[in-house]
N, C-alpha and C positions, 0 to 999 in steps of 0.2 A: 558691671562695677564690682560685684563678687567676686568673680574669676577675675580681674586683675588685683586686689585687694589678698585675694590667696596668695599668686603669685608674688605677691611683695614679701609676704609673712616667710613664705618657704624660702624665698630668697635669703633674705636675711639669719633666720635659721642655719643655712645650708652654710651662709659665708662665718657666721662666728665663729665656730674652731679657727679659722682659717686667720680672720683679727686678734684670734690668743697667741696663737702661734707666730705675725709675723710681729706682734708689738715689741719696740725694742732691738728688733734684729736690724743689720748694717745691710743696704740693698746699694749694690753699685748696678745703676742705669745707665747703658752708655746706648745715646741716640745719634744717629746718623746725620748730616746735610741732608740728606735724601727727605726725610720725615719734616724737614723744614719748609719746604717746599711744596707739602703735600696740604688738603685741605680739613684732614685730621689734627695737626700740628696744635691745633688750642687745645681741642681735647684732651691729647696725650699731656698737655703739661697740669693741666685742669684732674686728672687722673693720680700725676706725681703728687700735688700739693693734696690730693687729698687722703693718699698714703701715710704722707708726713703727718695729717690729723689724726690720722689713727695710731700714731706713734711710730713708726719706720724712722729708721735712719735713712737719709736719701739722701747718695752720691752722685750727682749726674754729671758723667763726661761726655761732653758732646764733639760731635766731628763737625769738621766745614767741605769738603773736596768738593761740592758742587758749587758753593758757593766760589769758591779758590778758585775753579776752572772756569767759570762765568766772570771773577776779576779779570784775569788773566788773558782771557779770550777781547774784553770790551778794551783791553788795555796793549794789543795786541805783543804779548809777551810772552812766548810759549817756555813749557815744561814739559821735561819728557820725565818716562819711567822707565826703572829700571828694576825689575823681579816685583815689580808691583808698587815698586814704592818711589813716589815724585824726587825726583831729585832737584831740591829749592839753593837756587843761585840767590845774588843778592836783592835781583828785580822781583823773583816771585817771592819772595821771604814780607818783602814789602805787603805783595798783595794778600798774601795769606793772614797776615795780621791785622789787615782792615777785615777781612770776611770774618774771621775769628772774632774780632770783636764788634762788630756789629752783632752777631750770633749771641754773643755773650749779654748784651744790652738788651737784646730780644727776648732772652729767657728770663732775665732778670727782671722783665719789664711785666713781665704775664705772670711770675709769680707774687709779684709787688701785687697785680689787683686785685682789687674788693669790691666790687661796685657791684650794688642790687639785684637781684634776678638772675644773676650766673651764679656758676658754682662756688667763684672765688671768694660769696660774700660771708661778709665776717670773720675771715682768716687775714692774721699778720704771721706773714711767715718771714726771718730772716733768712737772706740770700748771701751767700759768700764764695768769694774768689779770692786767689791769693796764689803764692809761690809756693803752693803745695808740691810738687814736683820739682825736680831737680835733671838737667836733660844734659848729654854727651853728642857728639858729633858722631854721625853713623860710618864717618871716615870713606875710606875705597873698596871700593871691590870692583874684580873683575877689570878691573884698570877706569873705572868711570866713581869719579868722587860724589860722593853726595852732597856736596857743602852743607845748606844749613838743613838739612833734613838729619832730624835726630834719634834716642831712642830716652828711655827712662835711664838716668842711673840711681835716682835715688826718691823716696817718695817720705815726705813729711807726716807720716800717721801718725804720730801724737796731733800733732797742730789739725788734721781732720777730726781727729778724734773729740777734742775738744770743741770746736764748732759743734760737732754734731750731741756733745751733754750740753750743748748751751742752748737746742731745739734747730738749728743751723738748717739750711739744705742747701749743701758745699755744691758746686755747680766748677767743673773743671776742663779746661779748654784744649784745644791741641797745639796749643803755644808755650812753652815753657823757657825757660831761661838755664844756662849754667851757672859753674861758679865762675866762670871768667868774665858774666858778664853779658853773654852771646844769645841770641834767640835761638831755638830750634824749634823747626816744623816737624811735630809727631804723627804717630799714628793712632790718632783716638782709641782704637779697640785695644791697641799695647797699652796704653797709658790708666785705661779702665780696669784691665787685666792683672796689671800690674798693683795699681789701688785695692782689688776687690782679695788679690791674693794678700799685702801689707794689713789692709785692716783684719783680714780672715772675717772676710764676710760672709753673709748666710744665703745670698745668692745675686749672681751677677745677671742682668737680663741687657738681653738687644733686642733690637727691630729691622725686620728688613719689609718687602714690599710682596710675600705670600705670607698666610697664615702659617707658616713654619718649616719644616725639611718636609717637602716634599716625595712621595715615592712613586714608583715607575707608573701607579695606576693612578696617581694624582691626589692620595691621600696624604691627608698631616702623620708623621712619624710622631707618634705624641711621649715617646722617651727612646734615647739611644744611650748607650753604655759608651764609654772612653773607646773600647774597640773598635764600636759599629763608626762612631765619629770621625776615628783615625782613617775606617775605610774609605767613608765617601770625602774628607780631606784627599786624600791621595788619588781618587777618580775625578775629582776636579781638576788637581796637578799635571793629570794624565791626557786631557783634554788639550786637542789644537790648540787655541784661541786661549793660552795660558794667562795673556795678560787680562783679559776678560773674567777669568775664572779668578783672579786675584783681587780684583775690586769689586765681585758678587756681594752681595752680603750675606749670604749662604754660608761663602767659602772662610770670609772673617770671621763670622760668630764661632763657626766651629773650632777656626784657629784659637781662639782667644777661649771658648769654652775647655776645649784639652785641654789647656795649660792653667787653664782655672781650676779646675776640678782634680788635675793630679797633683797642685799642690794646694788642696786642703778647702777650696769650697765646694759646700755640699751638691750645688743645683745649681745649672744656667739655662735661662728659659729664652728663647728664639717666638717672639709672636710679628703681628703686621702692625705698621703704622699706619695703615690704611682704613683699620680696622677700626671703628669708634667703639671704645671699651673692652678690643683685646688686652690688655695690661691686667683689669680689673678680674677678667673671664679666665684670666691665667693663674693666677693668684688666690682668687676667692671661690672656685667651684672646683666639683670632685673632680671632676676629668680634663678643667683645663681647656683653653683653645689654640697651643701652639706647640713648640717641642720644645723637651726640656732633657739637658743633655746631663745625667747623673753617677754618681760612684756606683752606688746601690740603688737598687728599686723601687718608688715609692710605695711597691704595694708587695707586704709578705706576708706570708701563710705562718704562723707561730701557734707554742701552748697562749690558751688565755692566760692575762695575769687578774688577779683583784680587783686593780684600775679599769679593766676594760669592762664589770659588770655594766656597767649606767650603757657601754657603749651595745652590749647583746640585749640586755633590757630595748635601749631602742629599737633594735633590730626586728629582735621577734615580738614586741607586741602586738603591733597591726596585723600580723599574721595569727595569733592568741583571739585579738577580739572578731577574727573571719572564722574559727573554728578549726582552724589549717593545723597549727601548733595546741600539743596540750600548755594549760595555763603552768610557769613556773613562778615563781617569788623570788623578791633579792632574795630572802635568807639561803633556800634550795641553789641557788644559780652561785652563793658565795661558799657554798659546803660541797658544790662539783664543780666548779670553776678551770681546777686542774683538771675535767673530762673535755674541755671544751677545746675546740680551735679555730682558730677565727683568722679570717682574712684583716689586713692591719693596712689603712691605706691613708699615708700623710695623719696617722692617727685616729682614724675612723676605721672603726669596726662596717667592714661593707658584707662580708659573711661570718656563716660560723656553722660548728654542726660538733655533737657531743658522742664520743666513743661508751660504751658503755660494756665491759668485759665480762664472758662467761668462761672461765677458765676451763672448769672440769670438761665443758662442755665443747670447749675451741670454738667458742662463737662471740661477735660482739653483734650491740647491737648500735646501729647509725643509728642519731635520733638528733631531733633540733637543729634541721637542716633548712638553715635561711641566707638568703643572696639579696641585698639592698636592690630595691627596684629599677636602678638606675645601670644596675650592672649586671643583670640577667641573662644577657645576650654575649659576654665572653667567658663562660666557662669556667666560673668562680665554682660552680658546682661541682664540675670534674675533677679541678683543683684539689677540694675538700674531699672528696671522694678520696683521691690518690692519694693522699696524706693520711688519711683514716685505713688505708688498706696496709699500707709501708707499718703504720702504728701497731696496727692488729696481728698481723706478720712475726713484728719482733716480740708477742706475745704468745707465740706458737697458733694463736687463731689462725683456721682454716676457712673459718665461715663468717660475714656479713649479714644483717638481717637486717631490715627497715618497716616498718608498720606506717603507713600512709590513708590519706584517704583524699589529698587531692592530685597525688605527684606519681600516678600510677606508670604514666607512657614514659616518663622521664626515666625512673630507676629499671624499667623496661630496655630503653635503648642502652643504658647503661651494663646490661648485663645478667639483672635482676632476676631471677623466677619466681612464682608465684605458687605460694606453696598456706600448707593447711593449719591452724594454732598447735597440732601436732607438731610441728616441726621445730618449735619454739623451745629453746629449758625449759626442764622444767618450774624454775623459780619464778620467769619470764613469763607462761604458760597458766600458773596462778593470778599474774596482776590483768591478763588479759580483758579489756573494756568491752564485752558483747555489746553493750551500747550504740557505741562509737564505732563498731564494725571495720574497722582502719583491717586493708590492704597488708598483708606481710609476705614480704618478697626475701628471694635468698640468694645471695652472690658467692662463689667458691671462688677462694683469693689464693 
């Protein structure tokens, strides 16, 4: 009962930054047919509503195609495609509107409850639908018309906007209307895309049916850059079975993530529906369980600033009270602050480690060399290393020095030699702790 008692403590711990940061922010969700069907499907909505309790804005545009194609199919009325996308005559446009709203009824229906012993109890959330969107006929191409299949031309964010200061959670379909009058059948991921760039939202997320972009060894891709995205876009395009590769969910997210992200949101996160509490694991811990496709990195190497002391105070204490690190104070840690550099990730200080310069003598010395326990195993150390050496470099420093007593083999493989309190400045060579017998190694940069 202890050990899970802890586990809760840390959890929660670990997730607050993470509840400062997204409160307030606009999240467009756009969930598949596919997740409708699965038997995660209460979960994940059970997840959104409790987003919205912690204050999100929550957009959810939802798709129908399986459900479309199972009308269609029981009603024997076919639809073909064409570059991936349905081309809806007047019969399927019929049935795409029943599936669509059914869908819509369904979600509405599961965040309407409250009943005892689920998640749902004691929340009133408003639910809203409406002609938020505004839809154009996708016309000809290629000599084959799409009739009622559409695309966005126009998206009402003010009117979402307001639902969402009135605590709202806008719920948007793949049906929309023009102004002439006309239905069109969209493409949920354009239409979400499309919403998440108008409001300049703070991050659009999907789901498909793996824990995320998968890579050749079977690993989660847990961030890719616009470039990397662009590539494996175009190796799906490049693939036989093109039409296959166009109703992936793989191959949509990442479409809809490019065009998110180059114009102007920060993050799109790619997790499973399959998953009960990927959403939550994506959002609320350090590393996340899906990919998330970004402008910039969430994790950089920078000077500390001021704000970050509370973040190295955490860092190195537990290492302070094992004897690892010598003991420092806010007030010391606010008066070399600028010696420090710290790894920065979603806001959280995950490393850091402090330059400390002998000029006359061309040497610095590393010191306060800490890596969060959770991130030990990628090389935050090397990282800080490299950046302390580039640092020392541009100060004509020739020599590195480190005093340890538990990190012997590490700054070893690194480079390290092991050398005598001789070798130290001598100002350096004065403060030396006999005591404390700390390890001093020397690195020629």
């Amino acid at each position: 009962m202890k050990l899970r008692s802890t586990a809760l403590v840390k959890g929660f711990r670990q997730s607050a930054p993470y509840v400062n940061a997204h409160r307030g922010k606009t999240m467009v969700i756009m969930l598949g047919g596919e997740a409708f069907n699965d038997n995660n499907f209460d979960n994940i909505i059970n997840d959104i509503a409790l987003l919205h309790s912690l204050g999100m804005r929550i957009v959810l545009v939802y798709g129908a195609r399986p459900q479309i194609n199972q009308n269609l199919q029981n009603n024997n009325c076919e639809s073909h495609y064409h570059k991936g996308i349905r081309v809806t005559n007047e019969s399927a446009l019929d049935f795409a509107m029943q599936a669509a709203g059914r869908l819509q009824l369904a979600i509405t229906a599961r965040l309407s409850m409250s009943l005892n012993n689920t998640p749902m109890q004691g929340t009133q959330l408003n639910v809203v639908s409406g002609n938020f969107v505004i839809a154009q006929p996708l016309g000809v191409d290629d000599g084959i018309d799409y009739c009622h299949s559409g695309k966005v031309r126009r998206i009402d964010s003010a009117a979402i906007n307001r639902m969402l200061d009135m605590g709202s959670i806008v719920v948007v379909g793949p049906i929309a209307s023009s102004v002439t009058g006309e239905s069109f059948n969209l493409m949920y991921e354009d239409v979400a895309t499309q919403i998440a760039i108008r409001l300049k939202a703070y991050k659009l997320i999907g789901f498909c049916s793996e824990q995320g972009i998968i890579d050749d060894d079977g690993r989660v891709i847990p961030e890719l850059f616009p470039n990397g995205a662009e590539q494996l876009v175009t190796e799906l395009e490049s693939q036989p079975n093109i039409e296959s590769g166009y109703t992936s969910g793989t191959f949509r997210f990442l479409r809809s993530a490019l065009a998110a992200c180059r114009a102007g949101v920060p993050r799109c996160h790619l997790v499973s529906y399959k998953e009960d509490g990927a959403l939550l694991q994506e959002l609320f811990s350090f590393d996340g369980i899906g990919t998330q496709v970004v402008m910039a990195s969430a994790e950089q190497t920078r000077t500390a600033l001021i704000q970050d002391i509370g973040g190295i105070l955490d860092l190195i204490h537990p290492l302070e009270e094992q004897g690892i690190l010598v003991r420092r104070s806010r007030e010391q840690l606010e008066q070399e602050v600028h010696k420090f550099t710290i790894i920065d990730k979603d806001r959280l200080v995950i490393g850091c480690a402090a330059l400390y310069p002998y000029i006359e003598d061309k040497m610095a010395e590393m010191a306060c060399v800490a890596v969060h326990p959770d991130y030990r195993d990628g090389d935050r150390g090397v990282v800080l290393l490299k950046h302390m050496s580039q640092e020392a470099k541009a100060m004509g420093i020739n020599k590195l020095f480190v005093l340890t007593t538990h990190s012997l083999h590490w700054f070893r493989e690194q480079g390290f030699e092991e050398v005598g309190v001789d070798s130290l400045p001598m100002e350096k060579r004065g403060l030396y702790n006999y005591q404390r017998k700390s390890k001093i190694l020397v690195l020629r940069i």
